[in-house]
RODO-2510 file (C-alpha; in nm, 4 decimals, decimal comma):
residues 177
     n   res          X          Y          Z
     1     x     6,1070    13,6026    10,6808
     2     x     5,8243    13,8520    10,7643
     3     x     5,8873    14,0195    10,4296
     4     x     6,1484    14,3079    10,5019
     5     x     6,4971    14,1442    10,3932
     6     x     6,5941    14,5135    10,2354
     7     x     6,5001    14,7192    10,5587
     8     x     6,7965    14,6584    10,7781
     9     x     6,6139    14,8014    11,1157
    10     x     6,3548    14,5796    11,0700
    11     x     6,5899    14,2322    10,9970
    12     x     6,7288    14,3033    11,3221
    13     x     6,3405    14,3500    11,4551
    14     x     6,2952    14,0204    11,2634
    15     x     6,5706    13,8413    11,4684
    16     x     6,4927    13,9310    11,7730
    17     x     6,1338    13,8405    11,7450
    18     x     6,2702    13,5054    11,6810
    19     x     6,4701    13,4646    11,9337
    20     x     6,1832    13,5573    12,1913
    21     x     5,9906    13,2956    12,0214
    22     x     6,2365    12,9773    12,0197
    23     x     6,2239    12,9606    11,6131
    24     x     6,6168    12,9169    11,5515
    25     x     6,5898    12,7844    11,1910
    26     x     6,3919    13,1021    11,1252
    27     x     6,6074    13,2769    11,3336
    28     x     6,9485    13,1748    11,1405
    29     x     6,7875    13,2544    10,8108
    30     x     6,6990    13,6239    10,9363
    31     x     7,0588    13,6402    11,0316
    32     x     7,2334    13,5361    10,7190
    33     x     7,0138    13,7900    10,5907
    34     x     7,1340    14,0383    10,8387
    35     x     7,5050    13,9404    10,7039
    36     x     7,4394    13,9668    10,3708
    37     x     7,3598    14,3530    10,4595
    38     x     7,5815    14,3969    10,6870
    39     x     7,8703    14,1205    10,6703
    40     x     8,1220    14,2950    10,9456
    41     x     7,8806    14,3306    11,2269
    42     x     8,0489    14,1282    11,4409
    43     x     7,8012    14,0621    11,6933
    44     x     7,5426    13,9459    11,4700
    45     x     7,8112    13,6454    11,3733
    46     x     7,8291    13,5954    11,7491
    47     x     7,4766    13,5295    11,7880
    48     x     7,4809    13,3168    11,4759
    49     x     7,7380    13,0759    11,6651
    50     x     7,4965    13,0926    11,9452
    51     x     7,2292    12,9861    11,7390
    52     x     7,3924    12,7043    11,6088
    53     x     7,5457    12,6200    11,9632
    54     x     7,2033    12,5675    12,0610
    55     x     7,0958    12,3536    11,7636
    56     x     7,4248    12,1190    11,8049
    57     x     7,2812    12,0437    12,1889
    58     x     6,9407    11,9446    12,0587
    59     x     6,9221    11,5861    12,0563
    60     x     6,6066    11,5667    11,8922
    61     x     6,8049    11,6446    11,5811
    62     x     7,0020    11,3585    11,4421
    63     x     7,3544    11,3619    11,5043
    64     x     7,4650    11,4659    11,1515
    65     x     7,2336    11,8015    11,2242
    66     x     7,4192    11,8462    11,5354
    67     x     7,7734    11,8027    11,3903
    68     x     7,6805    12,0346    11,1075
    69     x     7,5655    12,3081    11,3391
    70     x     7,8979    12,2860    11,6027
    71     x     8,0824    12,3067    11,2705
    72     x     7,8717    12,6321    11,1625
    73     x     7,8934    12,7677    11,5681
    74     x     8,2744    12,7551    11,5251
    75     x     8,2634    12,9273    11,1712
    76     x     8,0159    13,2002    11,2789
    77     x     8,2733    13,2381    11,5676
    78     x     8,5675    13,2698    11,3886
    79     x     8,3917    13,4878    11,1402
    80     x     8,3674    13,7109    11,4527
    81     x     8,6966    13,7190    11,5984
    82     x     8,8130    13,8083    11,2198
    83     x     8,6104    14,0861    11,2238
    84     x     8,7370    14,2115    11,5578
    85     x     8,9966    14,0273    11,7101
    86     x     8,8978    14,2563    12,0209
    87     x     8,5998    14,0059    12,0991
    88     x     8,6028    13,8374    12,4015
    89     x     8,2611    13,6639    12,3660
    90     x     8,3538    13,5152    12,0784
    91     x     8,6581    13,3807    12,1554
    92     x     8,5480    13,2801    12,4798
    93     x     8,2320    13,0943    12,3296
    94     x     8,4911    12,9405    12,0567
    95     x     8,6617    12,7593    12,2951
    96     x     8,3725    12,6750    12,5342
    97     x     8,2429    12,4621    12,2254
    98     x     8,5514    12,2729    12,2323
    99     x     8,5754    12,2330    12,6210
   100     x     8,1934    12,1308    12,5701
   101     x     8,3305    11,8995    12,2957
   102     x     8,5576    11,6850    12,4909
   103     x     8,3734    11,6953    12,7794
   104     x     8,1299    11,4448    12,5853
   105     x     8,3777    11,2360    12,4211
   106     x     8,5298    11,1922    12,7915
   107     x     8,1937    11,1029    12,9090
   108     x     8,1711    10,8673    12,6183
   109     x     8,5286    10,7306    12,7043
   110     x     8,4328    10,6928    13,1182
   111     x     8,1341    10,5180    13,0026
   112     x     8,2703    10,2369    12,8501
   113     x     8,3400     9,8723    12,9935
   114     x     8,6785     9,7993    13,1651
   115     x     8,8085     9,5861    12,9507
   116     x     8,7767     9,9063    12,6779
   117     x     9,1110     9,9914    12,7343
   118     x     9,2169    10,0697    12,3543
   119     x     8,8790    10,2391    12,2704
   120     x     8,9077    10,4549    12,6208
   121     x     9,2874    10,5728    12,5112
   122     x     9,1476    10,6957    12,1701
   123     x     8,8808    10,8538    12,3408
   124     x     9,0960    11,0297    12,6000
   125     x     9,3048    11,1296    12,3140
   126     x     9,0133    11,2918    12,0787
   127     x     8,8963    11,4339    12,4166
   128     x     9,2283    11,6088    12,5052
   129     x     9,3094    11,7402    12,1578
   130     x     8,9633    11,8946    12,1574
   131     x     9,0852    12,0770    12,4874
   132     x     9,4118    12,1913    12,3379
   133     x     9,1880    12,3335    12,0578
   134     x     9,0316    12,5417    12,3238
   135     x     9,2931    12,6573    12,4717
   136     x     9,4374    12,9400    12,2412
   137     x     9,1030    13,0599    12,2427
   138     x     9,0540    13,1091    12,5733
   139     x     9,3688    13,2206    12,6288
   140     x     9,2926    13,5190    12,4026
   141     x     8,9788    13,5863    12,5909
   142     x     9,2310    13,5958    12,9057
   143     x     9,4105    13,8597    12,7409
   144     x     9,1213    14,0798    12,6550
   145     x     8,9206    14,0290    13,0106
   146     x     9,2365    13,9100    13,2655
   147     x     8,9789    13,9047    13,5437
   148     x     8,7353    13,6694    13,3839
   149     x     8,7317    13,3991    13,6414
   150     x     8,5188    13,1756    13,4564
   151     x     8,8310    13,1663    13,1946
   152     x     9,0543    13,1158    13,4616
   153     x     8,8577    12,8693    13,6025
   154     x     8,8486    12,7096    13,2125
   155     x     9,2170    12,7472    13,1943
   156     x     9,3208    12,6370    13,5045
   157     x     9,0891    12,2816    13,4481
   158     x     9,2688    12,2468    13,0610
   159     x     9,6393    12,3411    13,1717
   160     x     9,5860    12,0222    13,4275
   161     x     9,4367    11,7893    13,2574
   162     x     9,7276    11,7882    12,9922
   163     x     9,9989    11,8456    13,2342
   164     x    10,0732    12,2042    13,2102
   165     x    10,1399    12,2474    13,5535
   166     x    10,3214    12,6031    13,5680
   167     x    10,0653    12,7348    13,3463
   168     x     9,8176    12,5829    13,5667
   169     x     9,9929    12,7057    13,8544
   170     x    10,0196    13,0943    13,7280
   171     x     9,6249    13,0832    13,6782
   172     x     9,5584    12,9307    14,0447
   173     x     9,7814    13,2377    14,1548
   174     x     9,5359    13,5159    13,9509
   175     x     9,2247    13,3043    14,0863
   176     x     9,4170    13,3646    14,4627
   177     x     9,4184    13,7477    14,3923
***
């Protein structure tokens, strides 16, 4: 920190400085600071998830780093919503790390030899339960922005890909409007 964990104004100043300057690990620790202060300001929990959203994409990290931060994003996230259930960033950013999620293991899964057939299944599996994971989520963000078409569009993609038609259906109508 630059010194000023007490002065509130000046935390936030802290954070922000960070962020300009792509320093997330200093970034995070200004923001748990922030918390500690102020532990329902929502937002600042939103960013937090950001933060480690960002770190669990870095593949110069090792994979335990990166599990260990999408674990933290979703945490921060729900920490969030708790706060106020209201928040559509949050819960749309919740379930865009588990859509992100499965989109990888399914990459993982199409990348594999033919004769995988077993290890593709699984894959497919872990994939689609990661997507039903997302999906009350984003259906909350649905109810809190119902024109968001990039949840529709998130939605509609889920609700087919594990055969809920009509619900898939209903959302291709809203997109039509």
């Amino acid at each position: 920190h630059l010194g000023f964990p007490e002065n509130y104004p000046l935390l936030l100043a802290e954070i922000n400085l960070y962020m300009s300057t792509q320093q997330p690990a200093k970034e995070i620790d200004a923001m748990k600071s922030a918390v500690k202060q102020d532990s329902l300001n929502y937002t600042i929990w939103r960013a937090m998830g950001d933060m480690y959203d960002k770190m669990a994409e870095d593949t110069t990290i090792s994979k335990e780093k990166q599990k260990m931060a999408l674990h933290e994003a979703q945490e921060a996230y729900k920490e969030a919503i708790e706060i106020n259930p209201e928040y559509f960033d949050a819960y749309y950013n919740l379930g865009a790390l588990y859509v992100n999620e499965a989109a990888e293991v399914q990459q993982k899964a199409n990348d594999l030899p033919l004769d995988k057939v077993e290890e593709y299944n699984a894959m497919k599996a872990e994939a689609d339960s990661l997507l039903g994971e997302a999906l009350p989520h984003l259906e909350a963000a649905l109810e809190i922005e119902p024109d968001d078409r990039n949840t529709m569009y998130s939605l509609k993609e889920i609700y087919t890909r594990l055969g809920q038609l009509e619900k898939a259906k209903e959302i291709n109508m809203m997109l039509q409007e």
